[in-house]
C-alpha positions as CSV (number, residue, x, y, z in Angstrom):
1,X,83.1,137.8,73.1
2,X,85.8,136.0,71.8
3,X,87.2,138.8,69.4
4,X,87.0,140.9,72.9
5,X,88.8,138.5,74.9
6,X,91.7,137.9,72.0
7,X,91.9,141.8,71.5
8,X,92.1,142.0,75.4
9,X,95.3,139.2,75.5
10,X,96.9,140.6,72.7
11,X,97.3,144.3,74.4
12,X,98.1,142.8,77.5
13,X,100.9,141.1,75.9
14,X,102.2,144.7,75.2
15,X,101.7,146.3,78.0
16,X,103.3,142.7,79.2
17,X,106.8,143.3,77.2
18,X,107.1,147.3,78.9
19,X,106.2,145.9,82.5
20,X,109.0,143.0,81.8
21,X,111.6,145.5,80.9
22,X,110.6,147.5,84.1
23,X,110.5,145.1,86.3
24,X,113.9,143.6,85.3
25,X,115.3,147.0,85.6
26,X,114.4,147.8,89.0
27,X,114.8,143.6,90.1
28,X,111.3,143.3,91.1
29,X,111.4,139.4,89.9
30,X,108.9,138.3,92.0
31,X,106.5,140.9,91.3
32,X,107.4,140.3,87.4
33,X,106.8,136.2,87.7
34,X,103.6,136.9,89.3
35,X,102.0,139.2,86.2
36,X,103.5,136.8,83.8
37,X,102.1,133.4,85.5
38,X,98.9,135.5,85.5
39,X,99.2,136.1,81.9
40,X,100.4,132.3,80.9
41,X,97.1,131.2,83.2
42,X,94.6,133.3,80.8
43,X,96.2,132.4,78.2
44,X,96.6,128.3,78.8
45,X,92.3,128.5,79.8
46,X,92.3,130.4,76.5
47,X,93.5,127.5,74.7
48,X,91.7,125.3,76.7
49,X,88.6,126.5,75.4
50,X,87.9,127.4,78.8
51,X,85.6,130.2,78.7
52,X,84.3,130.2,82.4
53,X,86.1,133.1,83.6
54,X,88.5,133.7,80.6
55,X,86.5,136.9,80.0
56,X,86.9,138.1,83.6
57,X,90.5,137.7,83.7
58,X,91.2,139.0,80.7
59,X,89.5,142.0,81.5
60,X,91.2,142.3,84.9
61,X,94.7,141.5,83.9
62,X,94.7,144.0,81.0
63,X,93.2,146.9,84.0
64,X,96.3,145.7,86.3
65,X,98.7,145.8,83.6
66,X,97.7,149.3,82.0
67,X,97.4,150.5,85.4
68,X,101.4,149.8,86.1
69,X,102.0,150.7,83.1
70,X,100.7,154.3,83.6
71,X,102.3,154.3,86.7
72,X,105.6,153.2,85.8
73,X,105.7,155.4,82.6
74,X,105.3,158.5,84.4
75,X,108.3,157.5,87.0
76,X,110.2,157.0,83.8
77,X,109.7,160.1,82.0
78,X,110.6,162.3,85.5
C-alpha cells in the first residue's frame, strides 16, 4: 500500500505543477491554494506516518487533479 500511496503523490505532484501554471494564468488563486493545501495535507500525514486515511486522499486528490487536468488541457489546446 505504501508503494501505491507514494506512486499516487508523486503523479499528483505533476499533474500539481500543470494545474499551478493554469491556475496562475487565468488568476484562479484561491482555487489554486485550495488544491495545493490539499496536496501539502497528504503529504504532511504522509510523513507523519499517518496512514488512517492517507490512502483515501491520495486516491481522491490524484482523481480531482487528473480530472482538471483533462479538463483544462482540452480548453488549452482549442
Amino acid at each position: 500500500m505504501a508503494e501505491q500511496i507514494l506512486h499516487r503523490l508523486n503523479v499528483s505532484k505533476g499533474y500539481l505543477k500543470w494545474t499551478s501554471k493554469h491556475f496562475t494564468a487565468i488568476n484562479k488563486l484561491t482555487e489554486l491554494n485550495r488544491v495545493n493545501a490539499l496536496y501539502q495535507n497528504i503529504a504532511d500525514s504522509w510523513h507523519q506516518f499517518n496512514f488512517a486515511n492517507t490512502d483515501k486522499d491520495s486516491r481522491e486528490l490524484l482523481s480531482e487533479l487528473r480530472a482538471i487536468f483533462n479538463k483544462t488541457f482540452k480548453k488549452e489546446k482549442k
